[in-house]
HTML snippet that shows the backbone in 3Dmol.js (N, CA, C, O; Angstrom):
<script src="https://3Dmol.org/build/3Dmol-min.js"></script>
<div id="view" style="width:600px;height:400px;position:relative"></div>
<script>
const pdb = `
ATOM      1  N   UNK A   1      16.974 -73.081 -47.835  1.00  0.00           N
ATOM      2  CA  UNK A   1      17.209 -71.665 -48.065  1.00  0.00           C
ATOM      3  C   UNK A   1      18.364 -71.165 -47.212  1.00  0.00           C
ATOM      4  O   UNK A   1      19.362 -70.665 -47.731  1.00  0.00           O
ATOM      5  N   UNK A   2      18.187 -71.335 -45.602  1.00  0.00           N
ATOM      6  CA  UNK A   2      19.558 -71.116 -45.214  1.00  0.00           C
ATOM      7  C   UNK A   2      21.174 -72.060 -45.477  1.00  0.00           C
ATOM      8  O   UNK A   2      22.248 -71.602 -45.088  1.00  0.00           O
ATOM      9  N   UNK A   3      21.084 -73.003 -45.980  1.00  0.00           N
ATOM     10  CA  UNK A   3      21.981 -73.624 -46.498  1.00  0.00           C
ATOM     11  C   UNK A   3      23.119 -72.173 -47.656  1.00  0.00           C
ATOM     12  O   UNK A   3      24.204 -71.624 -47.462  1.00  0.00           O
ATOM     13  N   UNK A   4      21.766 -72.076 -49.111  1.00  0.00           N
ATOM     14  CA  UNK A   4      22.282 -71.340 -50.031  1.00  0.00           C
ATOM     15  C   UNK A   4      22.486 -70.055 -49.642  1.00  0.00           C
ATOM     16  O   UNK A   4      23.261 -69.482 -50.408  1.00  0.00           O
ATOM     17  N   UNK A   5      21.974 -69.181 -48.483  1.00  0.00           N
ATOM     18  CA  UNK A   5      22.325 -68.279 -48.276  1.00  0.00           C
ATOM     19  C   UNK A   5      24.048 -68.128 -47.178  1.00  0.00           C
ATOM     20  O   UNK A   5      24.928 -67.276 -47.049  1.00  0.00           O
ATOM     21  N   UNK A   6      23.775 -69.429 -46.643  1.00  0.00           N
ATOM     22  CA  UNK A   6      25.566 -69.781 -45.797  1.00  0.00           C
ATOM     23  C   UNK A   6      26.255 -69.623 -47.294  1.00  0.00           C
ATOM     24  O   UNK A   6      26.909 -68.634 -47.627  1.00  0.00           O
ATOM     25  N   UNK A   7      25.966 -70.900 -48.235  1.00  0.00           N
ATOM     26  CA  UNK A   7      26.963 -70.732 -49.510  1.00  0.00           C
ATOM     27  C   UNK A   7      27.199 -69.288 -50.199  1.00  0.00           C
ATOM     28  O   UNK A   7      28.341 -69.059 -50.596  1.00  0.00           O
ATOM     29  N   UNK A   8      26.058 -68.150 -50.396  1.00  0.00           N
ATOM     30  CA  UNK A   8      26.469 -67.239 -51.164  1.00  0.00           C
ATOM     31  C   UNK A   8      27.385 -66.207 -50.048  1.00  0.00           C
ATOM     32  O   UNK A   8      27.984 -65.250 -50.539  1.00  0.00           O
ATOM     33  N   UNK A   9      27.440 -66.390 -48.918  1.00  0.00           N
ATOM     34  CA  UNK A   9      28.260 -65.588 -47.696  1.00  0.00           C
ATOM     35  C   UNK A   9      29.047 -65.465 -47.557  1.00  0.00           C
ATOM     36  O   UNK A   9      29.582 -64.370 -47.385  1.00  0.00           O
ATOM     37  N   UNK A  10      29.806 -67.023 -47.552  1.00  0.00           N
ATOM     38  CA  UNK A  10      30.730 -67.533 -48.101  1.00  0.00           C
ATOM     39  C   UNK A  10      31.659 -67.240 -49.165  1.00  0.00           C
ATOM     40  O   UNK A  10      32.795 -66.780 -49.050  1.00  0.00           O
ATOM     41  N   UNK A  11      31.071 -67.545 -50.161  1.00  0.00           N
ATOM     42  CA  UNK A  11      31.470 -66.755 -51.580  1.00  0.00           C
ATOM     43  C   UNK A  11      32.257 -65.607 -51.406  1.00  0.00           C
ATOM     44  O   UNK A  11      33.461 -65.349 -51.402  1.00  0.00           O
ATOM     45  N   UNK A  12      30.971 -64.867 -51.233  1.00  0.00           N
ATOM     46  CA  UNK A  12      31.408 -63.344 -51.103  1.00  0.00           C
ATOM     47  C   UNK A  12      32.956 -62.807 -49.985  1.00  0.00           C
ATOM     48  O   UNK A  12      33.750 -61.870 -50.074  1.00  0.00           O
ATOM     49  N   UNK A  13      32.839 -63.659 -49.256  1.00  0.00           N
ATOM     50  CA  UNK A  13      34.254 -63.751 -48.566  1.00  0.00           C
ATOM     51  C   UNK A  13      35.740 -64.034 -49.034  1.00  0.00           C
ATOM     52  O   UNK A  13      36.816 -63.847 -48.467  1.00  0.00           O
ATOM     53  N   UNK A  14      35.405 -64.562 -50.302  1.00  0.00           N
ATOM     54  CA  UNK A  14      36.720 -64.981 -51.126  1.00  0.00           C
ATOM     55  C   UNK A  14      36.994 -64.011 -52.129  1.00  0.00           C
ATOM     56  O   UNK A  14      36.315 -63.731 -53.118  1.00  0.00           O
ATOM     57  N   UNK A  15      38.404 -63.389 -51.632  1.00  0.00           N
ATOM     58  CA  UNK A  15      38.948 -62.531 -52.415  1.00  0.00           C
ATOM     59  C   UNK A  15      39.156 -63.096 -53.614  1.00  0.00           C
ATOM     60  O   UNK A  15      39.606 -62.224 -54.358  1.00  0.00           O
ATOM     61  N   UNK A  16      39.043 -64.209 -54.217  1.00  0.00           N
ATOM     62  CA  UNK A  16      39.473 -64.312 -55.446  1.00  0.00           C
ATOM     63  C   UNK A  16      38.930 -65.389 -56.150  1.00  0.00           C
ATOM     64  O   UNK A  16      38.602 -66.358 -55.465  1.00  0.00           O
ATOM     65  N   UNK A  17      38.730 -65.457 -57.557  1.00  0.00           N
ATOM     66  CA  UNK A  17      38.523 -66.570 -58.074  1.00  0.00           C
ATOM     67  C   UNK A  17      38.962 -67.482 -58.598  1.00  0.00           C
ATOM     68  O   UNK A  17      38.348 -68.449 -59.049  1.00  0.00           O
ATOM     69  N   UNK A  18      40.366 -67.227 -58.598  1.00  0.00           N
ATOM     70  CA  UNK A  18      41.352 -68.246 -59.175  1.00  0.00           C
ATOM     71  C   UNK A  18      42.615 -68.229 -58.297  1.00  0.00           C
ATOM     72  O   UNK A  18      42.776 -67.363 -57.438  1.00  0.00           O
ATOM     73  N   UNK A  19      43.548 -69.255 -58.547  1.00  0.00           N
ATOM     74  CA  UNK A  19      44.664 -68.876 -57.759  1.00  0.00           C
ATOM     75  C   UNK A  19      45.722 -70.203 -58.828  1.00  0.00           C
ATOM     76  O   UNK A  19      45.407 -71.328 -59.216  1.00  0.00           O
ATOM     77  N   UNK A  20      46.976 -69.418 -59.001  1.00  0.00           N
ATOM     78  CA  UNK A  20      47.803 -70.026 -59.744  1.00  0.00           C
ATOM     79  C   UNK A  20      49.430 -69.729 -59.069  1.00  0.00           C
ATOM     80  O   UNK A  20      49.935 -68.655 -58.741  1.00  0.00           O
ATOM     81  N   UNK A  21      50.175 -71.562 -58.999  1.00  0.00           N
ATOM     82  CA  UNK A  21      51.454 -71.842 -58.580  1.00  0.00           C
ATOM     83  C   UNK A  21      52.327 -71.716 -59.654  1.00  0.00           C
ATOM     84  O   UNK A  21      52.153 -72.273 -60.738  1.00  0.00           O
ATOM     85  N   UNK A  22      53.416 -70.878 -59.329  1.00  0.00           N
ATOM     86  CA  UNK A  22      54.766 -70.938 -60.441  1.00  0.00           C
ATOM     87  C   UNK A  22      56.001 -71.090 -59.558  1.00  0.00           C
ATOM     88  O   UNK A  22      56.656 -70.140 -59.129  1.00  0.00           O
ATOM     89  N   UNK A  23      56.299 -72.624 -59.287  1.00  0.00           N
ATOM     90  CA  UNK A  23      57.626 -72.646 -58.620  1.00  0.00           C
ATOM     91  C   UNK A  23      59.017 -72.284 -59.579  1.00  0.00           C
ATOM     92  O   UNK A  23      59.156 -72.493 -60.784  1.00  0.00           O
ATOM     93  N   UNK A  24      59.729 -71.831 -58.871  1.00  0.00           N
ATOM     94  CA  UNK A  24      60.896 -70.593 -58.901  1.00  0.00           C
ATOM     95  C   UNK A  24      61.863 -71.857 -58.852  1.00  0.00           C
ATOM     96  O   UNK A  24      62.477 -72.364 -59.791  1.00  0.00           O
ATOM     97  N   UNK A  25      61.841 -72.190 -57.670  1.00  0.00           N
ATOM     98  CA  UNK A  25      63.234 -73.391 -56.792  1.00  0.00           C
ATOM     99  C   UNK A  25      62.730 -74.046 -55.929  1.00  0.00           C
ATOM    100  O   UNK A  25      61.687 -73.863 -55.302  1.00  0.00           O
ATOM    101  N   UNK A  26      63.593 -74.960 -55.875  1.00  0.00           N
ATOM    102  CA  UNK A  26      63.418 -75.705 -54.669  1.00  0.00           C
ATOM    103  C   UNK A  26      64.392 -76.392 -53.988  1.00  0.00           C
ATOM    104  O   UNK A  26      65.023 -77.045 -54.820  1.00  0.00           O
ATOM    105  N   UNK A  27      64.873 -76.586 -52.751  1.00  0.00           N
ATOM    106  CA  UNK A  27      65.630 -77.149 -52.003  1.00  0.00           C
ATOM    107  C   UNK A  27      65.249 -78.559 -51.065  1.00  0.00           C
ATOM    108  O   UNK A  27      64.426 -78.495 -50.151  1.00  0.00           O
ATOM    109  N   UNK A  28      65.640 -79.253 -51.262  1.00  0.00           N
ATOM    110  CA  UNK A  28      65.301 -80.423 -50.767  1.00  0.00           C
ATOM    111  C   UNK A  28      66.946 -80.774 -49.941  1.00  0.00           C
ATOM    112  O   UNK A  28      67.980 -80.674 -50.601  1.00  0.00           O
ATOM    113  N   UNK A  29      66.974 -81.221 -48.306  1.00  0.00           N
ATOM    114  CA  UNK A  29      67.531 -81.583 -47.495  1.00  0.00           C
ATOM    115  C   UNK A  29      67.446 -82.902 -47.013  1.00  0.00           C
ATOM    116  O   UNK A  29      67.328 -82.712 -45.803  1.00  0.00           O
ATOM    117  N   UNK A  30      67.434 -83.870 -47.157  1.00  0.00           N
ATOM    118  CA  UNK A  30      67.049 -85.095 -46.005  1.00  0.00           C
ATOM    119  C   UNK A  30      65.505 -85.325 -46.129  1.00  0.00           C
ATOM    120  O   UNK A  30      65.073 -85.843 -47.159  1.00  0.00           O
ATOM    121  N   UNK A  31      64.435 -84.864 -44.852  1.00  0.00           N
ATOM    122  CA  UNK A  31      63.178 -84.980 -45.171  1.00  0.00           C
ATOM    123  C   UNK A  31      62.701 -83.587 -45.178  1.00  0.00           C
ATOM    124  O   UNK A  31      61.501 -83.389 -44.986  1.00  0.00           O
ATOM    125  N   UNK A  32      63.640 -82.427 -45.414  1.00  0.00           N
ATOM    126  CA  UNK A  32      62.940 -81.133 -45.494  1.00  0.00           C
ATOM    127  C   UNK A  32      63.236 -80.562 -47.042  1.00  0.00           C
ATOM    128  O   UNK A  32      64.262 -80.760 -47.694  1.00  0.00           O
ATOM    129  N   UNK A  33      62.151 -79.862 -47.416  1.00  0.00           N
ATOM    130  CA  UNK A  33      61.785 -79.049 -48.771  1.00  0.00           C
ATOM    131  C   UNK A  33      61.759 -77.880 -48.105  1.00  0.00           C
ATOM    132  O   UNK A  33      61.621 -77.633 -46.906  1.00  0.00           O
ATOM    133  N   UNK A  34      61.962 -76.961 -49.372  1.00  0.00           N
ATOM    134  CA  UNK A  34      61.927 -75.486 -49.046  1.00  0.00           C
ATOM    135  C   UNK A  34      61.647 -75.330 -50.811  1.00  0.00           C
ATOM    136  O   UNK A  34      62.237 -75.986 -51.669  1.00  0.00           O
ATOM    137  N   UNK A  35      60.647 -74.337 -51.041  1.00  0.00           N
ATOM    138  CA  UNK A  35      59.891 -74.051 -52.198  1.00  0.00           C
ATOM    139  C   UNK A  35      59.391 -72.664 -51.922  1.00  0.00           C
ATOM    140  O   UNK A  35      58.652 -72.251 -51.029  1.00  0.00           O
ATOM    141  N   UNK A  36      60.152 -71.875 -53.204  1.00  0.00           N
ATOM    142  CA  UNK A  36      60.230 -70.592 -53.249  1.00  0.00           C
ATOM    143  C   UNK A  36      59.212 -70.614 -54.750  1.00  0.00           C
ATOM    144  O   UNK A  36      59.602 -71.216 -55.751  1.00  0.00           O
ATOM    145  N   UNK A  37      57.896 -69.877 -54.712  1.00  0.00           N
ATOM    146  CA  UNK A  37      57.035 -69.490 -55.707  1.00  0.00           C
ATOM    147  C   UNK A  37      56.456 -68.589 -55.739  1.00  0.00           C
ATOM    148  O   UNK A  37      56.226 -67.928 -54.726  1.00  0.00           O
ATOM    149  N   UNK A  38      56.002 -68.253 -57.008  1.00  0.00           N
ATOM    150  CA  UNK A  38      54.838 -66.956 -57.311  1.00  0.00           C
ATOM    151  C   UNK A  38      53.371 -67.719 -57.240  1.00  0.00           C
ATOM    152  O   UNK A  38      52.956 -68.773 -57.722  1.00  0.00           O
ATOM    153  N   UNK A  39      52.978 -67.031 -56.685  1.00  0.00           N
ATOM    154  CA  UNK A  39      51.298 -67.141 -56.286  1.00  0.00           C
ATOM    155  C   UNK A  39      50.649 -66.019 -57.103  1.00  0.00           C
ATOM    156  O   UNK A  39      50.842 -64.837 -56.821  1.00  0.00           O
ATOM    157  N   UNK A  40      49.570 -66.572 -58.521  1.00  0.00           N
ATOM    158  CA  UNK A  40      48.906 -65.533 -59.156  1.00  0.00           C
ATOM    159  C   UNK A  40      47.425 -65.588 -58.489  1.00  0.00           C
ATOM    160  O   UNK A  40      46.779 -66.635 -58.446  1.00  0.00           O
ATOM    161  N   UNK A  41      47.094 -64.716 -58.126  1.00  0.00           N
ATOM    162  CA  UNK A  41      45.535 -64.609 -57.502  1.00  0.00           C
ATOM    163  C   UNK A  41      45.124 -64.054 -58.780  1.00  0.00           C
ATOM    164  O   UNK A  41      45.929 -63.435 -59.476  1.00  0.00           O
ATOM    165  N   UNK A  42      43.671 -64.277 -59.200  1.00  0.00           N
ATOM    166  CA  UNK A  42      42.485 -63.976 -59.989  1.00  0.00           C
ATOM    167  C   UNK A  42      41.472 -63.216 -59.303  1.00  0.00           C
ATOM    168  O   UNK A  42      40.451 -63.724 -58.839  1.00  0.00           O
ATOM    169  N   UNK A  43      41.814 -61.780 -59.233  1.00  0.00           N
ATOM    170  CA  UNK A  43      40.360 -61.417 -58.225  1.00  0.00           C
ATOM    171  C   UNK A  43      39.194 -61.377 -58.927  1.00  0.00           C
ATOM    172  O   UNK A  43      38.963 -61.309 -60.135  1.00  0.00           O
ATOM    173  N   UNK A  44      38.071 -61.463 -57.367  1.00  0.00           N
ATOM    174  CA  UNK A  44      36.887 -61.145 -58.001  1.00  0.00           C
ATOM    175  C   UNK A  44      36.526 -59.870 -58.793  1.00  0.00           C
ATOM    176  O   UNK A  44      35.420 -59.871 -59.334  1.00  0.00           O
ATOM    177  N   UNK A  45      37.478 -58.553 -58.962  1.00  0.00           N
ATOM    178  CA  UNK A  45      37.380 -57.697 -60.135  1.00  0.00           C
ATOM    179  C   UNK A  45      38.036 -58.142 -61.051  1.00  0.00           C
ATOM    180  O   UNK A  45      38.648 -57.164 -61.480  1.00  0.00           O
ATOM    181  N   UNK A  46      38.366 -59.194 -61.763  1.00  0.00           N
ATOM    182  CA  UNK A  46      39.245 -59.540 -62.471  1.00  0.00           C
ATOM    183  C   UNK A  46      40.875 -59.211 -62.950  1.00  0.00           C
ATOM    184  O   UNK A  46      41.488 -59.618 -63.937  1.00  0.00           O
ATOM    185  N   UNK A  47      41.303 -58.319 -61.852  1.00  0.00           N
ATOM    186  CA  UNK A  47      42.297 -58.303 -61.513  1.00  0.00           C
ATOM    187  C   UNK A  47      43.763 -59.669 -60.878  1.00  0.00           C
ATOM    188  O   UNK A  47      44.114 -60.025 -59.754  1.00  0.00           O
ATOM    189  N   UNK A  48      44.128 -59.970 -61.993  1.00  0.00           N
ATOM    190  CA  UNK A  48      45.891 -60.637 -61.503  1.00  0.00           C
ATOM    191  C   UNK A  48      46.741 -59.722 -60.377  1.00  0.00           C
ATOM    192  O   UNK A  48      47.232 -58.594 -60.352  1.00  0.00           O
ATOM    193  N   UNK A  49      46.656 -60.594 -59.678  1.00  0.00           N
ATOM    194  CA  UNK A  49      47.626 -59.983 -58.518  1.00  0.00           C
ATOM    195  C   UNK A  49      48.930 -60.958 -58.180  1.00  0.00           C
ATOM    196  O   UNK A  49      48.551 -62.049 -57.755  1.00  0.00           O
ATOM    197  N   UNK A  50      50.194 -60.843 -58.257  1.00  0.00           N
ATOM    198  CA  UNK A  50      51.188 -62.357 -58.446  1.00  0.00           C
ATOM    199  C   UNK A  50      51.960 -61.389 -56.797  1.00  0.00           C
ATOM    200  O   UNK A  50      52.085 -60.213 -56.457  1.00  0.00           O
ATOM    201  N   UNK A  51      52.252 -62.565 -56.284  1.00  0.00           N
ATOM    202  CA  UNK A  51      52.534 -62.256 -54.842  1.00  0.00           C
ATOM    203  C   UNK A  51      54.076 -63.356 -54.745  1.00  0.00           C
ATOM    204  O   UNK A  51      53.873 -64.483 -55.195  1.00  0.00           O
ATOM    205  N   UNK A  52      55.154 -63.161 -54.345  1.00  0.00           N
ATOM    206  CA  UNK A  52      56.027 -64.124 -53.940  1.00  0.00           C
ATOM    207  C   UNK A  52      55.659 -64.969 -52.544  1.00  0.00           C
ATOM    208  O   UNK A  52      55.187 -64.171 -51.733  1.00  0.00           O
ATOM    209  N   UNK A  53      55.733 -66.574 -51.901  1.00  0.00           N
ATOM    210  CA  UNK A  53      55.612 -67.363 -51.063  1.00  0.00           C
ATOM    211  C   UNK A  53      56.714 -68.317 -51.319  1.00  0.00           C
ATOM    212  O   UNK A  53      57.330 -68.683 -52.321  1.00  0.00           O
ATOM    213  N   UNK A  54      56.745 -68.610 -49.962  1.00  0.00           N
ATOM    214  CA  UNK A  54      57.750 -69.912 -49.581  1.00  0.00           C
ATOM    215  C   UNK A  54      56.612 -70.686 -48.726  1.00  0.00           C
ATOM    216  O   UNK A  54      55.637 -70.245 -48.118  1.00  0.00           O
ATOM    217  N   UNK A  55      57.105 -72.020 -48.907  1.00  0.00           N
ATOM    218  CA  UNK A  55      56.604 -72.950 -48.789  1.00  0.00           C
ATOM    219  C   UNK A  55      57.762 -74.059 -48.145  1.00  0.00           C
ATOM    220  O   UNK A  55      58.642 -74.588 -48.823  1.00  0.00           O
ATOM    221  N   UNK A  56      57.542 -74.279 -46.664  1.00  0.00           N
ATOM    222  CA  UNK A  56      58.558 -75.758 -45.938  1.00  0.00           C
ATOM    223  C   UNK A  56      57.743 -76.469 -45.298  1.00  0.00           C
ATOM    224  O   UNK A  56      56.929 -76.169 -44.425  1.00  0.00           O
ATOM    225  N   UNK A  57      58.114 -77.854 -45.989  1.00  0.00           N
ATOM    226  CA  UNK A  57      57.780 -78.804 -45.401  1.00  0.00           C
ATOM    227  C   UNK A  57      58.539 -79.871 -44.786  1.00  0.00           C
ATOM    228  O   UNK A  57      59.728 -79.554 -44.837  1.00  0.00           O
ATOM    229  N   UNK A  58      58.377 -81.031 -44.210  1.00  0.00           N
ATOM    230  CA  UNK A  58      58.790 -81.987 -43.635  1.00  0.00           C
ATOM    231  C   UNK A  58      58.537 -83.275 -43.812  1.00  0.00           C
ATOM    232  O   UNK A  58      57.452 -83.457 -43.259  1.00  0.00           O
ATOM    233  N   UNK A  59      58.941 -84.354 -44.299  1.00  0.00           N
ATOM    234  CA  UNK A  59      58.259 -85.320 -44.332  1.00  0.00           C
ATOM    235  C   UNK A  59      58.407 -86.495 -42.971  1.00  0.00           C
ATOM    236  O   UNK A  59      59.316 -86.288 -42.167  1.00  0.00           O
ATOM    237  N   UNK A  60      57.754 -87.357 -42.824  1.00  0.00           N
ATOM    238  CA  UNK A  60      58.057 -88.123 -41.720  1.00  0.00           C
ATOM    239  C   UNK A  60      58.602 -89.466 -42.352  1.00  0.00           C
ATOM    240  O   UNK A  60      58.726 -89.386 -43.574  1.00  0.00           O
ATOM    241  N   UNK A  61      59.025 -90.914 -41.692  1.00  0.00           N
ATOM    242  CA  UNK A  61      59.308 -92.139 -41.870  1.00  0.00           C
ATOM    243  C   UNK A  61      58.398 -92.591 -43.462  1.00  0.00           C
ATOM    244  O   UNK A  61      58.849 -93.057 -44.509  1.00  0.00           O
ATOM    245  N   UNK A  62      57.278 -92.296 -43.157  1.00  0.00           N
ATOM    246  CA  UNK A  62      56.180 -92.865 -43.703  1.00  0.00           C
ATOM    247  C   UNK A  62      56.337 -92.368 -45.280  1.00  0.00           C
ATOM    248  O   UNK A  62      55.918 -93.082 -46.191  1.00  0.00           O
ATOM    249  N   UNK A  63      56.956 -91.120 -45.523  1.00  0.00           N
ATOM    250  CA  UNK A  63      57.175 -90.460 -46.974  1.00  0.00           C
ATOM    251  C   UNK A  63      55.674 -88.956 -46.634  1.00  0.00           C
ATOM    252  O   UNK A  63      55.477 -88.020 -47.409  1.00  0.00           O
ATOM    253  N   UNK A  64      54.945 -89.187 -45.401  1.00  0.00           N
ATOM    254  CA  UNK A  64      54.013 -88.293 -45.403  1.00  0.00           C
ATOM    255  C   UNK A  64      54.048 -87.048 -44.971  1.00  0.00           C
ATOM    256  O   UNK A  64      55.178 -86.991 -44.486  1.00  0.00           O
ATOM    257  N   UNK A  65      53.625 -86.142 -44.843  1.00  0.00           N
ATOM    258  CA  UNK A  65      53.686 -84.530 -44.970  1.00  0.00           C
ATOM    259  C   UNK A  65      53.778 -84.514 -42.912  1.00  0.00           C
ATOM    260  O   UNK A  65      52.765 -85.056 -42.468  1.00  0.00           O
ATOM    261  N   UNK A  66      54.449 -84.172 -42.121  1.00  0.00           N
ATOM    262  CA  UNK A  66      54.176 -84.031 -40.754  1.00  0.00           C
ATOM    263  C   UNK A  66      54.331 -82.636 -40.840  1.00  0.00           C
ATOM    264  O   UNK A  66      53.236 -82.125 -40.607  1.00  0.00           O
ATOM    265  N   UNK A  67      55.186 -81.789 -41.066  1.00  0.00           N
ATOM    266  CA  UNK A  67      54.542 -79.972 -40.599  1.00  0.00           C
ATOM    267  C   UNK A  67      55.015 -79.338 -42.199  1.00  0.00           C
ATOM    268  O   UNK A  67      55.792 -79.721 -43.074  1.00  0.00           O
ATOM    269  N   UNK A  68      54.466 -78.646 -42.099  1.00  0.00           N
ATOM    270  CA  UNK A  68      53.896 -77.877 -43.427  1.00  0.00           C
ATOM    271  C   UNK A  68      53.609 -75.928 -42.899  1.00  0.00           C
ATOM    272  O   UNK A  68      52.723 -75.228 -42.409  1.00  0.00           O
ATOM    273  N   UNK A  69      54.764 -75.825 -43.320  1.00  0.00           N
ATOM    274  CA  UNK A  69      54.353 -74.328 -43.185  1.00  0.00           C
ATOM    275  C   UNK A  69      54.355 -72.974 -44.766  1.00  0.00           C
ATOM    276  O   UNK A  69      55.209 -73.014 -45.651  1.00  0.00           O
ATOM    277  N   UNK A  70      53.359 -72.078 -44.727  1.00  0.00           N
ATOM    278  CA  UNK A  70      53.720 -70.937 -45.431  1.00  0.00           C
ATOM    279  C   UNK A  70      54.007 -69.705 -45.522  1.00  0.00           C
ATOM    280  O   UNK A  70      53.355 -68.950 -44.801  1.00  0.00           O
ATOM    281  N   UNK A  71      54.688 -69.321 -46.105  1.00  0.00           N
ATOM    282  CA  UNK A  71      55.187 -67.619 -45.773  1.00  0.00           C
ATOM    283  C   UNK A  71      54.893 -66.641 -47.154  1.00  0.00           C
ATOM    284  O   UNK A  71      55.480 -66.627 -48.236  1.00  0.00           O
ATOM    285  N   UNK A  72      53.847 -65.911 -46.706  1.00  0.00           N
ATOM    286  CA  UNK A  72      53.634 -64.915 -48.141  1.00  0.00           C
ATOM    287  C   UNK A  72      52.551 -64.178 -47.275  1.00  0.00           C
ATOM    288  O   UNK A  72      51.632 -64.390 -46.483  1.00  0.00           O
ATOM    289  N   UNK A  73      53.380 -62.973 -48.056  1.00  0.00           N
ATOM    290  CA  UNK A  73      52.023 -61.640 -47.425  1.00  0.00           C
ATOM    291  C   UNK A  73      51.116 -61.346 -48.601  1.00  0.00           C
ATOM    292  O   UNK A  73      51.526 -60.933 -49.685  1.00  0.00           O
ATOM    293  N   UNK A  74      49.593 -61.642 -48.239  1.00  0.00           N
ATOM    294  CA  UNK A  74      48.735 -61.529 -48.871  1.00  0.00           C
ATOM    295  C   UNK A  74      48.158 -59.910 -49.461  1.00  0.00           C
ATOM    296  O   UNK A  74      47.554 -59.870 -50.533  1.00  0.00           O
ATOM    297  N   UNK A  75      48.399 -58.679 -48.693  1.00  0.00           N
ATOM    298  CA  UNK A  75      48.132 -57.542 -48.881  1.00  0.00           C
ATOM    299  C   UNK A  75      47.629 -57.229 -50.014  1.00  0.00           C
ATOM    300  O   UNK A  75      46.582 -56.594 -50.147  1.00  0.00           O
ATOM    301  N   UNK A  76      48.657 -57.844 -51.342  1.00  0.00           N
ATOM    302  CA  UNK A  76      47.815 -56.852 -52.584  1.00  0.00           C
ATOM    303  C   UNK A  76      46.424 -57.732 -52.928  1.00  0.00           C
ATOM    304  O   UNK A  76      45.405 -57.386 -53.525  1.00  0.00           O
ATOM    305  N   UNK A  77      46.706 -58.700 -52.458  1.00  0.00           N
ATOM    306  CA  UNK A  77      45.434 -59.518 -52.961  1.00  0.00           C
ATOM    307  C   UNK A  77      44.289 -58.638 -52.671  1.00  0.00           C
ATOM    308  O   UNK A  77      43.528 -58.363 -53.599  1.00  0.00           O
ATOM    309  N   UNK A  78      44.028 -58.058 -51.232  1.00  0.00           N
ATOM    310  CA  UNK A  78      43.243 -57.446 -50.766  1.00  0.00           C
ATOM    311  C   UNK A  78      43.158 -55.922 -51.253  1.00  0.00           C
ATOM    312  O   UNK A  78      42.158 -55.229 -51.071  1.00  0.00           O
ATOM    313  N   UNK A  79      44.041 -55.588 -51.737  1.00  0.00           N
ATOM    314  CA  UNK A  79      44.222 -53.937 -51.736  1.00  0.00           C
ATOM    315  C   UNK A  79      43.275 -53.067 -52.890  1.00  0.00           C
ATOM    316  O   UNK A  79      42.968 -53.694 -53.904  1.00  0.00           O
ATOM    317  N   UNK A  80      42.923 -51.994 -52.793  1.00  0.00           N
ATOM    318  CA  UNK A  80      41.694 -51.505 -53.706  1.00  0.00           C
ATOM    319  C   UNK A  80      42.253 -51.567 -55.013  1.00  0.00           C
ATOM    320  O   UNK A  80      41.573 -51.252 -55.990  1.00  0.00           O
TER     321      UNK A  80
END
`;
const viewer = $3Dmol.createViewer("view");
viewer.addModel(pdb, "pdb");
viewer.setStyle({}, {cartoon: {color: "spectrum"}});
viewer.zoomTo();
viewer.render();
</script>
């Protein structure tokens, strides 16, 4: 019982129920990317909310992800 009640708490904490990527561009350097996209959120009122983000990463020797950063202000997601 406390298990499903952590899970429905949870839940209820997530602004949204869907979330959808539309890359724009992208720049690729050596081992750095730079990825400019629209982020569509699905809220839990069923409200689309599309937000602009960038996205840089890095890769290391290996071809694997070493820093990974994102930039997008979430606001309308949240907003009444």
């Amino acid at each position: 019982m406390c298990g499903e009640t952590n899970r429905r708490a949870a839940i209820s904490l997530v602004p949204h129920q869907g979330i959808r990527h539309e890359l724009l561009r992208e720049w690729t350097v050596g081992a750095e990317t730079i990825a400019e996209t629209n982020v569509t959120y699905l809220r839990q009122d069923g409200k689309e909310v599309t937000v602009p983000a960038v996205s840089i990463w890095r890769v290391g020797a290996d071809g694997l992800i070493v820093d990974y950063r994102v930039f997008v202000d979430q606001t309308p997601v949240f907003a009444p």
